[in-house]
C-alpha positions as CSV (number, residue, x, y, z in Angstrom):
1,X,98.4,121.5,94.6
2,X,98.7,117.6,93.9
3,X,97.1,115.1,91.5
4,X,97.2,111.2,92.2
5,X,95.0,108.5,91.1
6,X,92.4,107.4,93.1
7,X,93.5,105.1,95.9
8,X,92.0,104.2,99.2
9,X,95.7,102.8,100.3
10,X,97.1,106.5,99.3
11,X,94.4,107.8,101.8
12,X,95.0,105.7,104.2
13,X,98.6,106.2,104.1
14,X,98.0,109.9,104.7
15,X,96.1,109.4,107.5
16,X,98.4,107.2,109.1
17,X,101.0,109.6,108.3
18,X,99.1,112.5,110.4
19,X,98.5,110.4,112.9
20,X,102.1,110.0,114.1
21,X,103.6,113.3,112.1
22,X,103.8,116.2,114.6
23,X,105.6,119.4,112.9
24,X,108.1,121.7,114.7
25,X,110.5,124.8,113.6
26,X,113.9,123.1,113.7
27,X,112.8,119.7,111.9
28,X,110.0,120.0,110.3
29,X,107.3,117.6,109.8
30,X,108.1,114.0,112.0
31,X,111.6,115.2,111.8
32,X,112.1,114.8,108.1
33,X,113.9,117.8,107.6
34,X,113.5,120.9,105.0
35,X,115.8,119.3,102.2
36,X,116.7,120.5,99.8
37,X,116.0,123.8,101.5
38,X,118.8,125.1,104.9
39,X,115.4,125.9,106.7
40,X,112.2,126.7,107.1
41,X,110.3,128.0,103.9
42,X,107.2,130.0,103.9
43,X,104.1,127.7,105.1
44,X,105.9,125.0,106.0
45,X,103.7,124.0,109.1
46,X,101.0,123.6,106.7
47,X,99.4,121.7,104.1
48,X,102.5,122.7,101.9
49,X,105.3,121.0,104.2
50,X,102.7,118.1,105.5
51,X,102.5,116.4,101.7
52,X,106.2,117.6,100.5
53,X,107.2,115.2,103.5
54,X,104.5,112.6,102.7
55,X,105.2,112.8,99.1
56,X,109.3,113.0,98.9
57,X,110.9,112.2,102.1
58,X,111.0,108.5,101.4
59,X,114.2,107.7,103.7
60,X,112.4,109.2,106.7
61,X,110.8,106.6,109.1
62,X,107.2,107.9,110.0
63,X,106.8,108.0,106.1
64,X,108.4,104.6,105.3
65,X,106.3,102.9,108.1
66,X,102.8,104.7,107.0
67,X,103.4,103.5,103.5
68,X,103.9,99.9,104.7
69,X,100.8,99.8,107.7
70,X,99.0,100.9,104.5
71,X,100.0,98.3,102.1
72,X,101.1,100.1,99.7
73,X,104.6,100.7,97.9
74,X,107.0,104.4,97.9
75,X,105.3,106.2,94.6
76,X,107.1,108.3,92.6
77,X,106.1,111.6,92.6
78,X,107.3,114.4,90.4
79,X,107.3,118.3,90.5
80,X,105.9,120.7,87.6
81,X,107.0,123.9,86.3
82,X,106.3,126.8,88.5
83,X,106.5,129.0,85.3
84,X,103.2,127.2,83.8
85,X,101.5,125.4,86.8
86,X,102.0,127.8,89.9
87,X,102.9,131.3,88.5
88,X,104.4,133.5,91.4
89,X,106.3,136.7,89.2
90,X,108.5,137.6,86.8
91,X,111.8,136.5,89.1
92,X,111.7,133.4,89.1
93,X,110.7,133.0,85.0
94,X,113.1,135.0,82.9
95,X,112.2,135.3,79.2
96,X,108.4,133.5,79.9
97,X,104.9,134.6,77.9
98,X,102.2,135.4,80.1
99,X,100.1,133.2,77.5
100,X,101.9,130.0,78.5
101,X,100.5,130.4,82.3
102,X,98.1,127.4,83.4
103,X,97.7,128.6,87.0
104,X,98.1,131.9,89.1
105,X,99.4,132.0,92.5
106,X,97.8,134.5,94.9
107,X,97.9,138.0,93.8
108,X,96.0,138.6,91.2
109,X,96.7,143.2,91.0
110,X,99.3,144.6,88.8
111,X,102.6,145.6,91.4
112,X,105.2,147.9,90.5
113,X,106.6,145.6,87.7
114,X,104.5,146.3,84.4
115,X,105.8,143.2,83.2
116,X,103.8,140.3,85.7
117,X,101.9,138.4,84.1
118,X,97.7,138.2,85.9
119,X,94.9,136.8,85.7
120,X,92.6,137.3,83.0
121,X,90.0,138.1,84.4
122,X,92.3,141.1,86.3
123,X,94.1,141.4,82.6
124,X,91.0,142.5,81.2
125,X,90.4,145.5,83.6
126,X,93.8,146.6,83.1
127,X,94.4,146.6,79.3
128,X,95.0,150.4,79.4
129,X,98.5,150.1,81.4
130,X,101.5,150.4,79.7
131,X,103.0,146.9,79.4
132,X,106.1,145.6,77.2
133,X,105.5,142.9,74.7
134,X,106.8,139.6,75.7
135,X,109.6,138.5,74.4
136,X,109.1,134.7,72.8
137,X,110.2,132.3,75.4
138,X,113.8,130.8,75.5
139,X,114.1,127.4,74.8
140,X,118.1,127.4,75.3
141,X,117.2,128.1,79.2
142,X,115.2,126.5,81.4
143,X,111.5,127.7,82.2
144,X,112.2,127.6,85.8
145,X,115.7,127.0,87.1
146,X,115.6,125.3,90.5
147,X,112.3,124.8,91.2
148,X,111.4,121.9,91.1
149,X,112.9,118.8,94.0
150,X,113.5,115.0,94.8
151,X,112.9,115.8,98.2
152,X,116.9,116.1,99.0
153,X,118.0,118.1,96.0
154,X,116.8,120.3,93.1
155,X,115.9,117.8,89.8
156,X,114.3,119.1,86.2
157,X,111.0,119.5,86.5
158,X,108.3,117.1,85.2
159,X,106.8,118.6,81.7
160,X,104.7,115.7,80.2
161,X,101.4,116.6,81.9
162,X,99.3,116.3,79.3
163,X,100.3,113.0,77.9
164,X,99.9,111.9,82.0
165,X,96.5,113.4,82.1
166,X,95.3,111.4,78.7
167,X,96.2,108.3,80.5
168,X,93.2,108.7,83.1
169,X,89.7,107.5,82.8
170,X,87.3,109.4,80.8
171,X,84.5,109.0,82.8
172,X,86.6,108.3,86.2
173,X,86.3,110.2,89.3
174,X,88.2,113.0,90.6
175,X,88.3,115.2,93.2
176,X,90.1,118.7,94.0
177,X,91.9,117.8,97.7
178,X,92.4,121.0,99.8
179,X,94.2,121.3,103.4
180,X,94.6,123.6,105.9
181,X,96.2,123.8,109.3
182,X,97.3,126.9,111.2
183,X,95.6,129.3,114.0
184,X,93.4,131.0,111.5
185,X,90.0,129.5,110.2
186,X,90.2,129.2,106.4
187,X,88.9,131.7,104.1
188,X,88.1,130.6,100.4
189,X,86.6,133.4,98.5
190,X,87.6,130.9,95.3
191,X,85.6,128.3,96.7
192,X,82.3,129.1,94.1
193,X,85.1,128.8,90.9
194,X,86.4,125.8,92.1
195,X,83.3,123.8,92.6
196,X,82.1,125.7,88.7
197,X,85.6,123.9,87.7
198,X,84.8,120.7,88.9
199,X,81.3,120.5,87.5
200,X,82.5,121.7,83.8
201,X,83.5,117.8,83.8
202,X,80.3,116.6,84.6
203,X,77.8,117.2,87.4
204,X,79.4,114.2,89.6
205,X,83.3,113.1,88.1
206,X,84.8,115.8,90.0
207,X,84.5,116.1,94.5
208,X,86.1,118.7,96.7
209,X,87.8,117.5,99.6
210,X,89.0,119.8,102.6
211,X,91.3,118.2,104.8
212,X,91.7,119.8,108.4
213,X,92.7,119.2,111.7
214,X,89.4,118.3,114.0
215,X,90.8,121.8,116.7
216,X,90.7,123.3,113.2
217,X,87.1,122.3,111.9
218,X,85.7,123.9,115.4
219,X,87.3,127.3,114.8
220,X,85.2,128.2,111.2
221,X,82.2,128.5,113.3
222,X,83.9,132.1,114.0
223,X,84.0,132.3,109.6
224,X,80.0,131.8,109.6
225,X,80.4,132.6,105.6
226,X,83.1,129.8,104.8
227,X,81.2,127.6,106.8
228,X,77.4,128.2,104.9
229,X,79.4,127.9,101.2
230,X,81.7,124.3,102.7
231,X,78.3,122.9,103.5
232,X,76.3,124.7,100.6
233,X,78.4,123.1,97.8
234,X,78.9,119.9,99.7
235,X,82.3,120.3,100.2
């Protein structure tokens, strides 16, 4: 996920960006690359590799000229902490409390490691399983070593997100931007939470946006369910 401020010249931008941006295996998206990674990296051709590009690659030329068509200047965007904002396993966050986690990536069952931290929701239903107590976290080492990039190499990640998020508007508008691109329709059985999310803030200051290829938007007639909940909660 992302978060910007509301701006019609960032949309724009975007749009001008996908107009021209066409992504293939051995370059990535409009031939940006895959810095500060060798390769490819999983769901590249996706949302995920479309915005690291739009976001980061600021020497690349399909990005430099969107930005300028659009008026607008190069922002500077910043990565969070895995660990806290996109938790994916124990691996990659040595010495981290489960209590510290902000957001959950995709599984959500306990695996063969005792010691991942879930959801809690899931936590709840599995109380009765052995588990370690966390050790308190480390501050000598950092939450997530490497995880975080400039768009050409690995930088510290960004850790004042709270002071950021004071800075907004109280009674501003946001929205909850989702993408998706690939040969399968999209499935969002998380779709009902979000949208309970985004009215816990007021029946209005929060949209959901889906952003998807127009080949794309044709194939969820074949997902009749997805379809009936996009248009149900006005996605």
């Amino acid at each position: 996920f992302f978060a910007v401020k509301p701006s019609r010249g960032l949309l724009q931008a975007a749009l001008l960006f996908a107009k021209h941006a066409k992504y293939s295996s051995p370059s990535g998206w409009a031939d940006c690359g895959y810095a500060p990674k060798e390769g490819a990296y999983a769901d590249v051709e996706c949302g995920v590799g479309f915005f690291h590009a739009f976001f980061y690659k600021r020497s690349c030329e399909p990005v430099r000229i969107a930005f300028e068509e659009a008026g607008l200047k190069r922002l500077a965007a910043v990565q969070l902490d895995m660990c806290e904002w996109n938790y994916q396993g124990k691996d990659s966050c040595q010495n981290w409390n489960c209590s510290n986690v902000r957001a959950r990536h995709l599984r959500n069952e306990p695996g063969s490691d005792n010691q991942g931290c879930l959801k809690q929701t899931v936590e709840k239903k599995h109380r009765s399983r052995k588990q370690k107590p966390w050790p308190p976290e480390d501050k000598r080492h950092p939450r997530c070593s490497g995880c975080c990039n400039d768009g050409e190499e690995k930088v510290p990640c960004f850790e004042e997100v709270d002071e950021c998020a004071a800075q907004g508007p109280v009674n501003g508008r946001y929205a909850f931007v989702l993408s998706h691109s690939g040969k399968e329709p999209p499935r969002m059985p998380w779709i009902r939470w979000m949208q309970k999310q985004a009215k816990s803030h007021g029946p209005h200051a929060t949209d959901i946006i889906l952003v998807m290829w127009k080949e794309d938007i044709a194939k969820m007639k074949l997902y009749d369910k997805t379809k009936r909940e996009v248009a149900e909660l006005n996605v």
